[in-house]
Structure formats: C-alpha cells, structure tokens
NUKEDO-326126 format. One record per residue: residue in three letters; x, y, z of N, C-alpha, C in turn. Coordinates in nm, 2 decimals, m for minus. Atoms other than C-alpha are relative to their C-alpha. Layout:
BEGIN
> Ala, X, Y, Z, X, Y, Z, X, Y, Z
...
//
This chain:
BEGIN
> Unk, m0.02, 0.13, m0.07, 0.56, 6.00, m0.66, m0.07, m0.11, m0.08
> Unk, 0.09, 0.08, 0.06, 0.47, 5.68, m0.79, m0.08, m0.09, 0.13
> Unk, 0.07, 0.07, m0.12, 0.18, 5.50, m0.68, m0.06, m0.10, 0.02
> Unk, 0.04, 0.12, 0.02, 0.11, 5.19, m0.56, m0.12, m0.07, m0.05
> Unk, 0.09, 0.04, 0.04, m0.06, 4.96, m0.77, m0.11, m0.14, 0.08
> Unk, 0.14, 0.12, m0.11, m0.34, 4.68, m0.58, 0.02, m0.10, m0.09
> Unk, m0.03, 0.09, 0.03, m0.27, 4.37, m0.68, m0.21, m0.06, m0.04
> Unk, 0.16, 0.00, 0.04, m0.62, 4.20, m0.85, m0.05, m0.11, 0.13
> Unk, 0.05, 0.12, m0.10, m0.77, 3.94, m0.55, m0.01, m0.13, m0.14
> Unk, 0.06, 0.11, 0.13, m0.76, 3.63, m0.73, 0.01, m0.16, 0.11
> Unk, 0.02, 0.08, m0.07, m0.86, 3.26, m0.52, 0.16, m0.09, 0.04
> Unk, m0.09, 0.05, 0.00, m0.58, 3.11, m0.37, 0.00, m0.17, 0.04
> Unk, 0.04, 0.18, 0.04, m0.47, 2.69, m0.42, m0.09, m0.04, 0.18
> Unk, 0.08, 0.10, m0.14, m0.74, 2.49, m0.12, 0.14, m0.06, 0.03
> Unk, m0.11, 0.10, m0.05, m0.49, 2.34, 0.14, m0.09, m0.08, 0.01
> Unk, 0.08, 0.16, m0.03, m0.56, 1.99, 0.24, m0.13, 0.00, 0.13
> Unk, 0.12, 0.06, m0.16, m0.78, 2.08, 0.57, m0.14, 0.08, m0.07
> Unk, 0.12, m0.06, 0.13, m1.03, 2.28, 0.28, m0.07, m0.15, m0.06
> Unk, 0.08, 0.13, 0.06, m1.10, 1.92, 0.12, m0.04, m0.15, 0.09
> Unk, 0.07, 0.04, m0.12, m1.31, 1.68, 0.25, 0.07, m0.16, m0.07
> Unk, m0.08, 0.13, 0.05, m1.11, 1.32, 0.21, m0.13, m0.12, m0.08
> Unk, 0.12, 0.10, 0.07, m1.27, 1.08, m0.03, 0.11, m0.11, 0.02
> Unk, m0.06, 0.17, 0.02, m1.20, 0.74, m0.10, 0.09, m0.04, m0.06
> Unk, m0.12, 0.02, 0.07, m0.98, 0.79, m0.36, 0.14, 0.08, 0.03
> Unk, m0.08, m0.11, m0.10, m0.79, 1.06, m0.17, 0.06, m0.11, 0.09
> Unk, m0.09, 0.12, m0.10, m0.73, 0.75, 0.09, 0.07, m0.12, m0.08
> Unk, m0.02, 0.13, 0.04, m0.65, 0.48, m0.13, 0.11, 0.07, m0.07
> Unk, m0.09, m0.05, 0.08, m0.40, 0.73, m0.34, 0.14, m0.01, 0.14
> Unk, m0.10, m0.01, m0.13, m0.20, 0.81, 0.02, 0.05, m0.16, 0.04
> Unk, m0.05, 0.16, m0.08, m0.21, 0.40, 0.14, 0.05, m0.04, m0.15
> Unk, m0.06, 0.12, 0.09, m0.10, 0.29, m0.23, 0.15, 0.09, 0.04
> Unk, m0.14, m0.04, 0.02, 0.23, 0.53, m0.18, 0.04, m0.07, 0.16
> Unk, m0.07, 0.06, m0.14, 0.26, 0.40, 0.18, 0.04, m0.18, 0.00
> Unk, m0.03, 0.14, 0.03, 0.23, 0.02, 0.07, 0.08, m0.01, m0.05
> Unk, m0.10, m0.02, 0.08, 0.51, 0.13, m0.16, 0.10, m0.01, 0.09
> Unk, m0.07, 0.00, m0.12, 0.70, 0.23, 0.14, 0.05, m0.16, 0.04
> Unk, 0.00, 0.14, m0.10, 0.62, m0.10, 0.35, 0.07, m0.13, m0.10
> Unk, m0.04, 0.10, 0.07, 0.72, m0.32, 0.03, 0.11, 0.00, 0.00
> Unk, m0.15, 0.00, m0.03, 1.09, m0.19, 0.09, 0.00, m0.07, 0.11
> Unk, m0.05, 0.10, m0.09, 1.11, m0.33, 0.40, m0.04, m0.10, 0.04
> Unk, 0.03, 0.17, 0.02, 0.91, m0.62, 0.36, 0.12, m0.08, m0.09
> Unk, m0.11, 0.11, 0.07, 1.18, m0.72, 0.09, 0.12, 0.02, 0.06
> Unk, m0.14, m0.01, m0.09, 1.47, m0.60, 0.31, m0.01, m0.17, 0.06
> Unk, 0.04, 0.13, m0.11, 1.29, m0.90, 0.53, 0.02, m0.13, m0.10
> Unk, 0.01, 0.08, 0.06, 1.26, m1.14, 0.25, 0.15, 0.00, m0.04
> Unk, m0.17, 0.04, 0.08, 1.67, m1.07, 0.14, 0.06, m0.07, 0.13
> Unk, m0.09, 0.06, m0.19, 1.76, m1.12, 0.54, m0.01, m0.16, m0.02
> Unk, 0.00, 0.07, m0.03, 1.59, m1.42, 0.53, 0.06, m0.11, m0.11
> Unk, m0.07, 0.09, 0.04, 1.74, m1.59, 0.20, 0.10, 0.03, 0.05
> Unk, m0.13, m0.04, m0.04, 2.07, m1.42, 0.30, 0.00, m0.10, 0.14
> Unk, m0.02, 0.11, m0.11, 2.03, m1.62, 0.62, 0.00, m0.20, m0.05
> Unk, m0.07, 0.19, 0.08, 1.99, m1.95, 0.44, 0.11, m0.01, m0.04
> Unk, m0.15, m0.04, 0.04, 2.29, m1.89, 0.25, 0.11, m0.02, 0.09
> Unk, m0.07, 0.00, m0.09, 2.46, m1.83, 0.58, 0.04, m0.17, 0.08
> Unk, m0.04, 0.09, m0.10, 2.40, m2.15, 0.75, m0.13, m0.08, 0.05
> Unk, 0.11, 0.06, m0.11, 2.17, m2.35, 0.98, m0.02, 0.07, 0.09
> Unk, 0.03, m0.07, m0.09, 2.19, m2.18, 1.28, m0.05, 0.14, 0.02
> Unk, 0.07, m0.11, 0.00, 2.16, m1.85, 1.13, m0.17, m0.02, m0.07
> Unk, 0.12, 0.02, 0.07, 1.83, m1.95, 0.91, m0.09, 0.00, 0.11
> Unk, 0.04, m0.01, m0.11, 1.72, m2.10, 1.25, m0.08, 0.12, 0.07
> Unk, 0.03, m0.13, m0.06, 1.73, m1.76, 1.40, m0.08, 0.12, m0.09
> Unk, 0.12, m0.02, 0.03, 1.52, m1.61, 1.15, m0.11, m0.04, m0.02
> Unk, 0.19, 0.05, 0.04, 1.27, m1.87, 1.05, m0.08, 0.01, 0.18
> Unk, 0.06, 0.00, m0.11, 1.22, m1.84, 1.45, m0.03, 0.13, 0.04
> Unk, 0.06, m0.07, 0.03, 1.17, m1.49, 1.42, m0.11, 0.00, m0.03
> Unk, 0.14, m0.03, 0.09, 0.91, m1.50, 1.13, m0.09, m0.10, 0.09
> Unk, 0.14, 0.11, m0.02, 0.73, m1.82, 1.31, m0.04, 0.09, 0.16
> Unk, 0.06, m0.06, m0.13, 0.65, m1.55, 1.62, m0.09, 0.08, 0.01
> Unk, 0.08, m0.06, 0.01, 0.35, m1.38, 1.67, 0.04, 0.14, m0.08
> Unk, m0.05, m0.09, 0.10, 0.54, m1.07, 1.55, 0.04, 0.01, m0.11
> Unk, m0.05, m0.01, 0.11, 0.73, m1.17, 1.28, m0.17, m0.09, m0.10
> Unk, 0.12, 0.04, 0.11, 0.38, m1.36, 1.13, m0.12, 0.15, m0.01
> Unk, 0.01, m0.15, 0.02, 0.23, m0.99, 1.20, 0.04, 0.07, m0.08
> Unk, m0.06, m0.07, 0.07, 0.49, m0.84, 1.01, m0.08, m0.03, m0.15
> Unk, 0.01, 0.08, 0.11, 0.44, m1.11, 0.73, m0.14, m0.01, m0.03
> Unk, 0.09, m0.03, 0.06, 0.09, m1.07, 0.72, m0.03, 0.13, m0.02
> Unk, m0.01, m0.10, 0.07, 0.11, m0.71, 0.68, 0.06, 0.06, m0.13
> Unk, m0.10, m0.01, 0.12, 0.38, m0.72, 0.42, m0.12, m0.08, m0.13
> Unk, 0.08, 0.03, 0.12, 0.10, m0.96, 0.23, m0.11, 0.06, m0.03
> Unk, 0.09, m0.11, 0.01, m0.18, m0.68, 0.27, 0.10, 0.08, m0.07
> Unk, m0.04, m0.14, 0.07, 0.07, m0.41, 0.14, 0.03, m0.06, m0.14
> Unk, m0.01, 0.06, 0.12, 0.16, m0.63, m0.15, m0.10, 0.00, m0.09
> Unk, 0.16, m0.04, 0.03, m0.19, m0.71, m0.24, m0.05, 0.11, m0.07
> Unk, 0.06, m0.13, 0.05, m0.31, m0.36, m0.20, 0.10, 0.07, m0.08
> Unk, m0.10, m0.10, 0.11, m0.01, m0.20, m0.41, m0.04, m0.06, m0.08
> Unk, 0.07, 0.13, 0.08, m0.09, m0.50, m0.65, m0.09, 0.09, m0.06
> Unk, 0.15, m0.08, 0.08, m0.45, m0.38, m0.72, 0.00, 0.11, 0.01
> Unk, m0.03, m0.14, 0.03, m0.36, m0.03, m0.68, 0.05, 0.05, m0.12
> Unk, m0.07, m0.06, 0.13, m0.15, m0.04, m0.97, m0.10, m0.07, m0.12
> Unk, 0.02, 0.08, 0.14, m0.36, m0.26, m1.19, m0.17, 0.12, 0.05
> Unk, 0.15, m0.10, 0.00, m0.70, 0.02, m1.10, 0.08, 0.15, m0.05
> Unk, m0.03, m0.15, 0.04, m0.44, 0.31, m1.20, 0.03, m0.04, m0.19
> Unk, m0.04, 0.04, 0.15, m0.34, 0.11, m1.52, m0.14, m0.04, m0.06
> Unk, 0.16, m0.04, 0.04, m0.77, 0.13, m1.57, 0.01, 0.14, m0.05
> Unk, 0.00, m0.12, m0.01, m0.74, 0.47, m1.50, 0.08, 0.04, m0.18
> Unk, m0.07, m0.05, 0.15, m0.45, 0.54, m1.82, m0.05, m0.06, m0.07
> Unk, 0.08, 0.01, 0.19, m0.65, 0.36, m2.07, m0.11, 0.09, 0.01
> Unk, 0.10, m0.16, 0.06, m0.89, 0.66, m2.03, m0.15, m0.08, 0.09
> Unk, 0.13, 0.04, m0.09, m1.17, 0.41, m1.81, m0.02, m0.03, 0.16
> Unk, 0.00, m0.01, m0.17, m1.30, 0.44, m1.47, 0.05, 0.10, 0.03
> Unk, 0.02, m0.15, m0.11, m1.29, 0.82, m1.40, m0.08, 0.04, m0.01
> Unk, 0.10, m0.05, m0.02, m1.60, 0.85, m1.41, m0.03, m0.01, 0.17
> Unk, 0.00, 0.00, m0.16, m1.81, 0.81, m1.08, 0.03, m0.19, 0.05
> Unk, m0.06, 0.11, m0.05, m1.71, 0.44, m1.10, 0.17, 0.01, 0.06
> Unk, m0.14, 0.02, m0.06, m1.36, 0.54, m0.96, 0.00, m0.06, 0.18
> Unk, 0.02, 0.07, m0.16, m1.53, 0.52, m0.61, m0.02, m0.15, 0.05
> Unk, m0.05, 0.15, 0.02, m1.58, 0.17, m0.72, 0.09, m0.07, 0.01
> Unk, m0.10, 0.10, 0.01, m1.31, 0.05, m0.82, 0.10, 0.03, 0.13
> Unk, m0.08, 0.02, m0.08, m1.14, 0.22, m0.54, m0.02, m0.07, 0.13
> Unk, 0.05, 0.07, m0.12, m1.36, 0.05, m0.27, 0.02, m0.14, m0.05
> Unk, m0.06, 0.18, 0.02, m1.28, m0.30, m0.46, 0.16, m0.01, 0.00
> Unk, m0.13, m0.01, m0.02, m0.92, m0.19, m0.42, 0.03, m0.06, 0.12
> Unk, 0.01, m0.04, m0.21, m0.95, m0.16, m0.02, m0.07, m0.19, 0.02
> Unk, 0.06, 0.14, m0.05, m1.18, m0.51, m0.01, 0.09, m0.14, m0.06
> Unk, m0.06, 0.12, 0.09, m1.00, m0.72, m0.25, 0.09, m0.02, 0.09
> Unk, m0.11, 0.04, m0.11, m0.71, m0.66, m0.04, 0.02, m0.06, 0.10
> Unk, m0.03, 0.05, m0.14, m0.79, m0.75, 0.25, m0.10, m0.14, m0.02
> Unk, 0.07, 0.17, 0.04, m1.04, m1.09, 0.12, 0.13, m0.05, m0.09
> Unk, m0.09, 0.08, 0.02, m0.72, m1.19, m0.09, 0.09, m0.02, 0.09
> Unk, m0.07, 0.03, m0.12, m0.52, m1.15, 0.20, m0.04, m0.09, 0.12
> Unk, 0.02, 0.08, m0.07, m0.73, m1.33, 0.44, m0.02, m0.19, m0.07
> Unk, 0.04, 0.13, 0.08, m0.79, m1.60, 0.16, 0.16, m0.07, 0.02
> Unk, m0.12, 0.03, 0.02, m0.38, m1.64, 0.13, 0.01, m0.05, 0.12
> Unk, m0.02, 0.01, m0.09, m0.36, m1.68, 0.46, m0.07, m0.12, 0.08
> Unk, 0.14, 0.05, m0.07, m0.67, m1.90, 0.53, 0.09, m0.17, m0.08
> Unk, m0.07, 0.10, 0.13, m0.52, m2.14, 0.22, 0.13, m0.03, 0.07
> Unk, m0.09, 0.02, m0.09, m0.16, m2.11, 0.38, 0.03, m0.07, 0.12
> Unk, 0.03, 0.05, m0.07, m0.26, m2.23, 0.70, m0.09, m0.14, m0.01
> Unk, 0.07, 0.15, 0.07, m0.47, m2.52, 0.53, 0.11, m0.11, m0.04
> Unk, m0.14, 0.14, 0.04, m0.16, m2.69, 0.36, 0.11, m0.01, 0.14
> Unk, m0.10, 0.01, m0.11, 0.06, m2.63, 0.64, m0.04, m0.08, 0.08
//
C-alpha cells in the first residue's frame, strides 16, 4: 500500500484581523473610497450642467437642491474626497520616484489626511467670503 505523505507545515498569508491598521493602511482604503465618491460627485456636477442646458426651471430645481443644507453637505464632501484623492495621488507619485518609503511614509500620510481637510475648510471659508 502506498503511504501517505505529511505535507511540510509552512506559515499561512496573515488575514486582515492578524494586522494592526496603520496610517497608511487607512489612508490606502479612504483614497480607493474617494475614488468611489468622485463618480458620484461628477454624476452631480453633469446633472447639474445637464440641467442648465435644460432650461430655467429645471436649473432652478437643482441649484435649489445644491443651496440646501444637504445638497451643500454633499458638496462639501465631494470637495474633501477631491482634495484627499488629489494628495493621495500626488504622495503615491512620491512614493514611484523611489522617495518616502521610508518611516516618513507615516508623514506624508498624516499630511495627506490634514491637508485635506485644512484645504477643504480653507475652500470653503474663501467660498463663503466672496459670496
């Protein structure tokens, strides 16, 4: 008879609840999700020329949308996800010239996360100034 051979033990791949989330772990997950949100922020941005185009009444019925607590919600989320995809791509385009993998990655990815949200309150702060 032949007889079975034992396979050697060898370590199998760490799932995700094995690693302990870092900074760049979060900021890799929210730049694919800003990615996401930028599709339907520009779905919002085609509605709304598509509605000029349309007419007065229909433009109407979106700029009175966007001017509602919700729709300026939306619209300031859509300028956070912009933003942070923004400097997400310009800290991975660090990354392929071969700089910042060292331990400055946790740098640059914590000025990813702040920039974002200080250029976004700045746009916003400025925005509401001219208006």
């Amino acid at each position: 008879m032949a007889t079975l051979k034992k396979h050697p033990t060898r370590p199998l791949s760490p799932h995700l609840a094995i690693y302990r989330p870092t900074i760049t772990m979060m900021m890799s997950i929210i730049h694919r999700l800003t990615g996401l949100a930028l599709y339907a922020g520009t779905l919002l941005l085609a509605v709304w020329l598509i509605s000029a185009a349309l007419g007065d009444a229909q433009f109407a019925t979106v700029q009175g949308f966007m001017g509602s607590i919700l729709g300026r919600l939306i619209l300031l989320g859509y300028t956070w996800a912009l933003l942070h995809h923004m400097l997400g791509g310009i800290r991975h385009f660090i990354w392929d010239t071969g700089a910042g993998l060292g331990p400055e990655r946790y740098i640059l990815a914590w000025a990813t996360l702040i920039g974002s949200l200080v250029l976004t309150i700045a746009i916003w702060i400025i925005g509401y100034a001219i208006r």
